[in-house]
N, C-alpha and C positions, 0 to 999 in steps of 0.2 A: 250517729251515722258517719261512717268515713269518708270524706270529701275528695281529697287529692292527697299523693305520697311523694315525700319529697327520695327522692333515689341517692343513696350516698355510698355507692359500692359495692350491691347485693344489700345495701340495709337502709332500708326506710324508714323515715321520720313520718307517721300517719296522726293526723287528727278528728276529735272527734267535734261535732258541733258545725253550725252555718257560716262559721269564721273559717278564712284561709291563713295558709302558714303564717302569708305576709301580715296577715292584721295582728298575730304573735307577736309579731317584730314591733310593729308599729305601738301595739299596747303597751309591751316592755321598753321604750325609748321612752314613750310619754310618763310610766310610772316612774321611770330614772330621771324625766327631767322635773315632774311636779317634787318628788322626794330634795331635789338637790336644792330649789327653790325654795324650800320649804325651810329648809336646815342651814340658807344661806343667810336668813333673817338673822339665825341664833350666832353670827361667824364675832361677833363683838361681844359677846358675852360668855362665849368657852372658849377651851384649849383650842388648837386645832386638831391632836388625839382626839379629843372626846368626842369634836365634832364629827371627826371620820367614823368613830365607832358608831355612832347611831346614825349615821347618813349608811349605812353598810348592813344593819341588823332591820330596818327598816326596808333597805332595799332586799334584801333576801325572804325578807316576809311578804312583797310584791307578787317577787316574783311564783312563790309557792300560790299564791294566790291566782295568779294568770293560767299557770298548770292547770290548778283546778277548775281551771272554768275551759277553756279548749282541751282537757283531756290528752295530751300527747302520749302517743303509742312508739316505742322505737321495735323496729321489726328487720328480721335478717332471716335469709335460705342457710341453712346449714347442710349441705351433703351428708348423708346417712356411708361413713367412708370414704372409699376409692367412688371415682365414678364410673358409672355402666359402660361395659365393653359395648362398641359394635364395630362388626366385620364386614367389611365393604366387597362383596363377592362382584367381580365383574367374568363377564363368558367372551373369554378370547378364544373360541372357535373358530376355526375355518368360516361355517354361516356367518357369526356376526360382523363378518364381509360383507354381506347382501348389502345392497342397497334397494330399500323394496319402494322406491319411485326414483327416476330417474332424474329429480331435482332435487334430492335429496342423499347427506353422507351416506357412509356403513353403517348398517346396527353399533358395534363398535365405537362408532366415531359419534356418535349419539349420546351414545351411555353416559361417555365421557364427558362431552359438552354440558352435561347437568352438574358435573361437580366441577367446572372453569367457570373461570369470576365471569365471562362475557356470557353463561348461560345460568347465571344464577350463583353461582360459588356455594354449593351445597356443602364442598368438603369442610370447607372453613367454619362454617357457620353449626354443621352436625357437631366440629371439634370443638364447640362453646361449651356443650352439654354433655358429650361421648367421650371416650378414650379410643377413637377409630384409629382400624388397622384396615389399610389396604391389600385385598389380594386380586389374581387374574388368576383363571382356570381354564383346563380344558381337559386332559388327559388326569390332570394331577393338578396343585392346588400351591399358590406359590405368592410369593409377601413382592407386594410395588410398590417404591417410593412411590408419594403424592405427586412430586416435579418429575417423575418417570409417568406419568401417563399418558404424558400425550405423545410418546416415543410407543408406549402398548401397540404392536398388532393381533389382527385376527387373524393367525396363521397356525394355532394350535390342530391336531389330530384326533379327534372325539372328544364328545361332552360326557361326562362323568360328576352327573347334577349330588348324585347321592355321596358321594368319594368327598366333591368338595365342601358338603357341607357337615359331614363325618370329620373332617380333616379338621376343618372352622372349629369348630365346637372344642374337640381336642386342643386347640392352641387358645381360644379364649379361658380355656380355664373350669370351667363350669362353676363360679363360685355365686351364681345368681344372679337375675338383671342382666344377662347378655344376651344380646339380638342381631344377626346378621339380617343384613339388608342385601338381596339377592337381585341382580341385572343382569338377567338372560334372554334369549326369546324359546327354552325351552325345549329345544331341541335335544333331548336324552338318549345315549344311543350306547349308552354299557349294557343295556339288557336285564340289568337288576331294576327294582323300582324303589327309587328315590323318596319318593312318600315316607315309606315304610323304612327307611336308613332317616329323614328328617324326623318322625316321629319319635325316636328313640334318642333322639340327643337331649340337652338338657338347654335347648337354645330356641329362642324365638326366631322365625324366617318369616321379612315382610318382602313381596317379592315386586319387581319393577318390570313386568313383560316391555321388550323391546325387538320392535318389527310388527309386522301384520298380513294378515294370511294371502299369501304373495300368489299364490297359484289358483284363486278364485279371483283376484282379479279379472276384469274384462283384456282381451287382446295382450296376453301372458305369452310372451311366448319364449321357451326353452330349448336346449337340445342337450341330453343328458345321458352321459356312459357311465350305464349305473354298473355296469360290474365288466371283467375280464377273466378270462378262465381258459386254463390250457392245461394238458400235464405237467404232473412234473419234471418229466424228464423228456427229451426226444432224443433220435439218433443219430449219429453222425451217416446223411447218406439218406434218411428216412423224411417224409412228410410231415411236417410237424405242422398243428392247428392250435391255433390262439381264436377264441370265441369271442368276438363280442357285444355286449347289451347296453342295448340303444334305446331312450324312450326320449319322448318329444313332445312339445304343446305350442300347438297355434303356428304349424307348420305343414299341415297337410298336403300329399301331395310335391315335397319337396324332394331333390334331389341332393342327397350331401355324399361326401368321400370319405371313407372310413380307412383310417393309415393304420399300418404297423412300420415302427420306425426303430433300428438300434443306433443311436446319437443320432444324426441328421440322416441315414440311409435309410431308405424305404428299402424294407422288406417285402411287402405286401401290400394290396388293397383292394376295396370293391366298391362299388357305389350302392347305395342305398335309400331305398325311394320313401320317406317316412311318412307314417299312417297320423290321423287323426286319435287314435285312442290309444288311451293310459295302458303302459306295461311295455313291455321291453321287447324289439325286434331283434332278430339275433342275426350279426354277420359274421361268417367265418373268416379267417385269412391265415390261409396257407402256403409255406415257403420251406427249403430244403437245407437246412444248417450241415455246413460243409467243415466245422472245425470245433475241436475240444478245449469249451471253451462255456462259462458263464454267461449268458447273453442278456444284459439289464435293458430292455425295450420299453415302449408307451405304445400302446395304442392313441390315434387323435381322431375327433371328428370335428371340421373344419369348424369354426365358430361362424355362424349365420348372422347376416344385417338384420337387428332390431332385439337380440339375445339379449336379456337382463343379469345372468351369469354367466362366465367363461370361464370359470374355474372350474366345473363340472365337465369340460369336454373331454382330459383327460386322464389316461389311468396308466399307471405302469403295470410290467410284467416280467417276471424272472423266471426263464428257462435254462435248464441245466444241460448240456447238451454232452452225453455219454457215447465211449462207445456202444455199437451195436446192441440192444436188448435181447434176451435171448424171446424170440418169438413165438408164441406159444397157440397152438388149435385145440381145441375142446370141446368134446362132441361126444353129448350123454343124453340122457332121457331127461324129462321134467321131474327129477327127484329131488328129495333135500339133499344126498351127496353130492347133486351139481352145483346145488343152491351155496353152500358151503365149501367146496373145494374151491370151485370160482374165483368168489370173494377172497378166500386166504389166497389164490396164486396173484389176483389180479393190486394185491397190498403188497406184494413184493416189489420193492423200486428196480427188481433186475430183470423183471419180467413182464411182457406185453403181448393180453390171453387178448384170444376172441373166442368168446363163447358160441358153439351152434346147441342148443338145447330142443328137444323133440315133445314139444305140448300132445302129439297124439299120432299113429302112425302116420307116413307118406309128409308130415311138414316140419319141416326144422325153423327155428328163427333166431338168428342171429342177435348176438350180446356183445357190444363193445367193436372197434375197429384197430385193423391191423394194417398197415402198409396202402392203406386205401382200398382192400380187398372186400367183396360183396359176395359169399355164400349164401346158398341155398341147402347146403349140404357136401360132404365132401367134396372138393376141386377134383372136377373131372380135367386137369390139367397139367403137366408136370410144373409149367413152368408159374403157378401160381400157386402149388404146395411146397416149391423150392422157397417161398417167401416164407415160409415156419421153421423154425429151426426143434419141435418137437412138436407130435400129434400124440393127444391124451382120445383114447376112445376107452368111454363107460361103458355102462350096462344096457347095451346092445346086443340084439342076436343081428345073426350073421346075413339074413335076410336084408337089412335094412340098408345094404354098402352095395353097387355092381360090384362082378370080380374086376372091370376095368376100374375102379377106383379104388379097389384095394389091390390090384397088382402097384399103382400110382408112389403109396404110401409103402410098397414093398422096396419099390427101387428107390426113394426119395432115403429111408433106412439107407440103403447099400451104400446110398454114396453119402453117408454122414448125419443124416437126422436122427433124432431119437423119438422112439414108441414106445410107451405107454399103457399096458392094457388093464382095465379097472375089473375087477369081478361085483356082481351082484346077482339079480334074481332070476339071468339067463346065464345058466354055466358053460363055459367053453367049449364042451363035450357036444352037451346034450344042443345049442344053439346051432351046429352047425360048423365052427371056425374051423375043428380038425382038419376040415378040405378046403378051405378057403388060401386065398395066396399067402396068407398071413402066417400060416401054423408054423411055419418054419423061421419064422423070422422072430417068433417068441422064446423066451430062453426055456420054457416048460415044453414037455411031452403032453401035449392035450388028451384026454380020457374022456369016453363016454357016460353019458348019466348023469344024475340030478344034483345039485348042489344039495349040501346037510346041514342041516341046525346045528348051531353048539354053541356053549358059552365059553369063551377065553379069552386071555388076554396073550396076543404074542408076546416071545418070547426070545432074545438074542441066539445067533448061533455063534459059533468061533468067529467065523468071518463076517459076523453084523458088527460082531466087535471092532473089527480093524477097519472097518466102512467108514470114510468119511461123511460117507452119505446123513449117515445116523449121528454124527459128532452134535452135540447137544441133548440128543433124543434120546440114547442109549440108558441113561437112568430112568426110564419111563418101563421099561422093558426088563428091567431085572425079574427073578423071581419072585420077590419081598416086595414089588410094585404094587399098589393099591389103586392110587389114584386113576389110571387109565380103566373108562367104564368097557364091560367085555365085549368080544365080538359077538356077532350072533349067525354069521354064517361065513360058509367057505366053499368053493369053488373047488371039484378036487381035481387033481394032473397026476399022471402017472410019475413025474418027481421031474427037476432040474434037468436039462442038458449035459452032460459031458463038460462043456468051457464056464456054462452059468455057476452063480455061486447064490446060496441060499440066505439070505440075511436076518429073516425073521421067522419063525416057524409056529406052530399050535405046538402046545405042550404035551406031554403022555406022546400021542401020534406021532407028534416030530414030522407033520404034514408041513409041507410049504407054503407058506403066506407072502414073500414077499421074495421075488428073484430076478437077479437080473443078469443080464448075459450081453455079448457085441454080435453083431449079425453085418455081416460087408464090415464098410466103415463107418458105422452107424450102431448104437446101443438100444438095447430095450430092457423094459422090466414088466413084471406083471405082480399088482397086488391082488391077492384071493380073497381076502379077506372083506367082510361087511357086517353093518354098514360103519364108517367111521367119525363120521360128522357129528354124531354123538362126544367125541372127541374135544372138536371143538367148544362144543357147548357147556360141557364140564369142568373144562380150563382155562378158558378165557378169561379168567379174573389173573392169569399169568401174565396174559398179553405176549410180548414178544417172546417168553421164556416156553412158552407152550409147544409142545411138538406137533401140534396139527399143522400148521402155518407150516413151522420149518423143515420138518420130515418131506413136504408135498415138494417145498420151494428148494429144498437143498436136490432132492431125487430130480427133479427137473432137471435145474442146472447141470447134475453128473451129466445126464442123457443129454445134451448140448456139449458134453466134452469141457466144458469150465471146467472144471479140473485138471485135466489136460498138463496146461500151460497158463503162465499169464497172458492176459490178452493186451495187457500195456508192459512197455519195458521203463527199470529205473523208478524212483520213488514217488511219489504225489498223494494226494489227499482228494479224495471226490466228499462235500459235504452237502449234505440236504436234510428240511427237517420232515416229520412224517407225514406230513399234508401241508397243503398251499395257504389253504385259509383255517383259522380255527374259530370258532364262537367265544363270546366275550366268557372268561371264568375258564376255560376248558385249557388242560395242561398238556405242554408244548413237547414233542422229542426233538430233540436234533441227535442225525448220527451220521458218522464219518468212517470214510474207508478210506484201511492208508495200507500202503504199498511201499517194503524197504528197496535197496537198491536192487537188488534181482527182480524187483518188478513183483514180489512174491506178497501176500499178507503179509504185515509186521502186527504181533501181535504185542509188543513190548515197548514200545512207544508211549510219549508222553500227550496226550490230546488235549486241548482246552479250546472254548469259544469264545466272544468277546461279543457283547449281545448290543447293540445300541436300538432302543425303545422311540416311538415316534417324539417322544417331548425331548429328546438328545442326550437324555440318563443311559448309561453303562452299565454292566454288568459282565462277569465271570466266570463262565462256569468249567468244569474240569468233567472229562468224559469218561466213564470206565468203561474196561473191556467186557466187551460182549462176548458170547459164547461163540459165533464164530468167529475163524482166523481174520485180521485184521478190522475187525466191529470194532464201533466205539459209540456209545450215547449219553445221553443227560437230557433231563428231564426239567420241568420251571412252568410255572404260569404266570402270565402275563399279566401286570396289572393294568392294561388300559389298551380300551383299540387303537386301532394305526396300522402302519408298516413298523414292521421289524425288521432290521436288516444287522445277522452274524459270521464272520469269518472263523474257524477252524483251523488251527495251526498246530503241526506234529511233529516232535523234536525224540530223535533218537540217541541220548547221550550226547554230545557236542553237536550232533549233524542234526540239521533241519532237515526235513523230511520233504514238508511244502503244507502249501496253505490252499483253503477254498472260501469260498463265500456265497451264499444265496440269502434267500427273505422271505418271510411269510408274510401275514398279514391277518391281522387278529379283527374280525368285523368284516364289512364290504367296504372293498377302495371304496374310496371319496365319501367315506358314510356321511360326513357332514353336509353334504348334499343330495341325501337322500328323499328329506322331509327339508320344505324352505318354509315353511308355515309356522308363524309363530306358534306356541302352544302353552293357551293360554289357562288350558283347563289341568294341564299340569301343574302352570305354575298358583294358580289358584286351591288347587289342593294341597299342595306345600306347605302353603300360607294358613289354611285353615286347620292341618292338621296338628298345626305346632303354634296358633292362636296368632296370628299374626293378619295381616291383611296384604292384597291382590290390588294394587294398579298398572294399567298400562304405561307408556314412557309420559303421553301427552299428561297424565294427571299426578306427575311423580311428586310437585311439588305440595299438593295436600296430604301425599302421606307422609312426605318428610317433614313438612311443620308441626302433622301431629305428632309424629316420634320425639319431636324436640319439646311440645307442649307436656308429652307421658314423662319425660325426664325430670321437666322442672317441678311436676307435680310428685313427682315422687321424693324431694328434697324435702324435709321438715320445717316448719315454719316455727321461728323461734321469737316472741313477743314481750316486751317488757311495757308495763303499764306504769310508768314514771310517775303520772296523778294520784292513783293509785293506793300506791306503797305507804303503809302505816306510818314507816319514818318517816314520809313526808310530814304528814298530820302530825306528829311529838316537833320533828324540824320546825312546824308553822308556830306552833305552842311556845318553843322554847326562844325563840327567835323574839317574839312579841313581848315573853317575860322578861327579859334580858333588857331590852328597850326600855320596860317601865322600870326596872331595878336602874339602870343608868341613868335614868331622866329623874326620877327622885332623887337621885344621891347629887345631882350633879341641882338641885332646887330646881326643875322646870317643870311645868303647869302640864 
């Protein structure tokens, strides 16, 4: 039985037997000293050679002897290799900020204290039996000096649990025996699932939850602006609203002040009297942008006495502030061609609809807002249909308008608006319009009778051709077109006006489908044709290349006179990307309008972006031309939430053109303070699905001594039995022969 190990290095000296090392020692001094005594008798009667040889072959036959009877074992860890990686994942998110008691650090500052000598010195001690690699994450996944952590903050933009332990795995190598050790509180907010990316790597994750579920505490209390939300664009001169979402705990009944601010000026504000329950109260804050100009704002809401976080109060916002939008009325039946035109006009960044849609005779109800205007139905007023700069009326009979609001919409035409008239399944004729104030103010000769079935697909005329209107669209419309699904009906008119020009037509018949004509100082058009939204629906794997969208939104624009003229003078760049916020994975537009010296589209220009990503990474992208005159886009997905914020810059040959900048934002502002609760069933399934094990911070220390214990156990145990070994036994044999062979020759008894 093994007693006690004497430790020499990684290699023990073990015995077997009720003897310790020391009585080894002791037994071999006493057989050296009876041996010496023994042979000091014979010092008068031999050499002194001779005497040494057998004081020496006697002694080594002792000590063979002592072997044999305490058994000595000599024993050594031998490493199988390199030794095991592990990846020291720490979560420098924004959360692991919290502090979730008020006598206590950050999550962060926690983590940390487990691996400093004053809370244990974990790093040091992992490093005895690991080859640890330090990293911090949040967005993305990144290498820390050891003597760099206590310099770590938690200021990163989204947790991206799955990214960084994909990332880990990848730089350990995968060559077996590799384990990261994960210190999060959990908080996942890419929208992929983490599990299912830890599963698939070739690496162990033991996970260290840190924090604890802070909003089930007793007397928790919060005040949180979980999101911000405006258009993207406003006008110079126009109403512009910024939304925003407020939720609160353990504050009821309070009164707080909800700012919009661009650098220290208050824009806006309102007070807000916050409820007892979960979810979001929503305040407006409205103010009138007087200049052309990017305006980088925060919403704030006042940080309250007894608040656990204050880094959730606020949010930024970026408004782009344009000339004038062309203003757009839209007034049709509850059909899918409403459903669908709508939407394509209301995606256009130049244009700002307000839908009135008609769910069933005698009620309209209003879709979206314009200028602060509240219809019911046509403005019975001049001076609130002077706020649209075009009126779209659908598939309407003539019944459903007074003639006082269509004389309204006749004089608002005269002095410069455009009109719009859609054909569907009341035709022009047979509805009524012939006599209405309108007939004359459309570029058609109206006819009585029924609208007719047919299948076709229009077709250009001379003059669709030279139409800026159709610039893009015009390959849609050839004769050899396929792709456009057919019309199925048409609206018939005794033919064009005298000044109208014909743009689109049905084939064979060479009937009119699409014409437009000026009336005062004001334009109109009329489409015959139906239904078109089918259009939509068949080419929208085009996206922006599609003629549904741009056919509706460029015809718009004519009838607003954008064409005309430029509406700014001299070069610039206006950029924005195609929405505010985008979901985590979902691919990004940015696009720029740029304007040479005349103020005109520059279609020849050189455009690029310069992207900076929440974790402070760069990027460049290069813009091509789009179909219309001075378009420019590019396309990219985002690898991680945050704020994005890109500038735009357009170089024509030596001359700068000008620069712009705005920002999206990939996820909800301040995600990181969305959820404060640690989550510990995430990080527990992490752990189990990749065999690894789940403690909180309080119990980190027993799973890190087992990880040290699995190490040492996995080192191979190398043993030599010195007692043992055959040569010993020949060694003992020949030792003793030798003896008597010398003591005979030399005459001794």
């Amino acid at each position: 039985m093994r007693m006690r190990a004497l430790p020499l290095a990684r290699v023990t000296l073990n015995l077997a037997g009720a003897l310790s090392g020391w009585l080894l020692v002791a037994g071999a001094l006493l057989a050296a000293g009876a041996i010496l005594l023994f042979y000091r008798s014979q010092r008068k009667t031999l050499e002194p050679g001779a005497l040494a040889a057998l004081a020496l072959l006697r002694s080594l036959a002792a000590l063979l002897v002592l072997l044999a009877i305490f058994q000595p074992t000599i024993g050594c860890d031998r490493a199988r290799g390199e030794r095991s990686r592990l990846a020291v994942l720490l979560d420098a998110s924004e959360s692991m900020r919290i502090a979730d008691h008020a006598d206590l650090p950050g999550r962060l500052e926690r983590a940390i204290d487990l691996f400093s000598r004053r809370g244990g010195g974990w790093l040091d001690r992992l490093g005895e039996d690991f080859d640890v690699r330090v990293y911090a994450f949040d967005a993305s996944l990144r290498p820390i000096e050891p003597d760099a952590l206590d310099r770590l903050a938690a200021d990163g933009v989204g947790t991206a649990v799955g990214k960084a332990l994909d990332t880990a795995a990848e730089r350990l190598g995968g060559a077996g025996g590799e384990t990261v050790l994960l210190l999060s509180d959990g908080i996942d907010n890419t929208g992929g699932d983490p599990v299912a990316v830890a599963r698939e790597g070739a690496v162990r994750v033991h996970a260290i939850g840190v924090g604890t579920r802070l909003m089930a505490e007793k007397g928790f209390q919060d005040v949180v602006l979980s999101d911000v939300r405006t258009k993207r664009f406003a006008a110079v001169g126009d109403v512009a609203e910024v939304k925003a979402y407020v939720d609160a705990a353990g504050y009821g009944a309070t009164r707080v002040r909800v700012v919009l601010l661009e650098g220290e000026r208050e824009l806006a504000s309102e007070d807000l009297v916050l409820d007892d329950h979960r979810g979001d109260q929503v305040v407006r804050l409205r103010f009138t942008p007087q200049r052309l100009v990017t305006m980088k704002c925060r919403v704030r809401v006042d940080v309250q006495p007894g608040e656990r976080i204050g880094d959730n109060n606020e949010g930024p916002v970026t408004l782009a502030v344009k000339e004038p939008q062309v203003r757009v009325l839209y007034v049709d039946d509850a059909r899918p061609e409403y459903r669908f035109l709508h939407r394509a006009l209301g995606a256009d960044p130049n244009l700002d609809v307000l839908g009135l849609y008609r769910p069933r005779p005698g009620l309209f109800v209003q879709q979206g807002e314009v200028a602060g205007v509240k219809l019911e139905g046509l403005p019975d007023s001049a001076e609130v249909l002077a706020k649209f700069d075009v009126i779209v009326l659908g598939d309407l009979e003539r019944g459903a308008f007074t003639d006082a609001e269509l004389a309204l919409v006749r004089g608002a035409v005269e002095k410069g608006a455009g009109l719009l008239a859609l054909g569907g399944r009341f035709p022009f004729g047979k509805s009524g319009w012939a006599g209405s104030p309108l007939a004359e103010v459309l570029p058609v000769a109206l006819a009585p009778g029924e609208g007719r079935a047919a299948s076709y697909r229009p077709r250009l005329t001379a003059a669709g051709r030279e139409a800026d209107v159709l610039t893009g669209c015009a390959k849609f419309f050839e004769p050899d077109a396929e792709r456009l699904p057919p019309l199925t009906g048409l609206s018939p008119v005794r033919g064009a006006r005298a000044a109208a020009e014909v743009w689109l037509e049905e084939p064979g018949a060479g009937a009119p489908v699409l014409v437009a004509g000026a009336f005062g100082r004001g334009r109109s058009a009329v489409f015959l044709g139906t239904p078109t939204w089918r259009w939509a629906l068949t080419l929208r794997s085009l996206g922006a290349e599609s003629p549904y969208g741009r056919l509706w939104g460029q015809l718009v624009r004519w009838l607003a006179h954008q064409d005309a003229a430029p509406r700014s003078a001299g070069p610039g760049v206006v950029a924005f990307s195609g929405k505010e916020s985008y979901r985590p994975a979902e691919r990004v537009t940015l696009h720029a309008r740029v304007r040479g010296e005349s103020g005109a589209p520059e279609s020849d220009a050189v455009v690029a972006a310069v992207i900076r990503g929440p974790g402070g990474e760069t990027q460049r992208l290069s813009l091509a031309r789009g179909e219309e005159p001075g378009d420019y886009r590019a396309s990219f997905t985002p690898e991680a939430p945050g704020e994005y914020a890109f500038t735009i810059a357009a170089t024509l040959g030596e001359e700068r053109l000008g620069e712009a900048a705005d920002v999206f934002s990939v996820g909800r502002r301040k995600i990181e303070f969305e959820r404060l609760d640690l989550d510990e069933r995430l990080l527990g399934r992490l752990a189990r699905a990749t065999g690894g094990r789940y403690a909180p911070l309080t119990a980190a220390g027993a799973l890190l001594e087992s990880l040290r214990a699995e190490a040492i156990a996995r080192r191979r145990r190398v043993e030599i039995e010195v007692w043992n070994a055959p040569a010993a036994f020949l060694l003992f044999l020949g030792l003793v022969t030798a003896e008597w062979i010398l003591r005979k020759r030399l005459h001794l008894s």
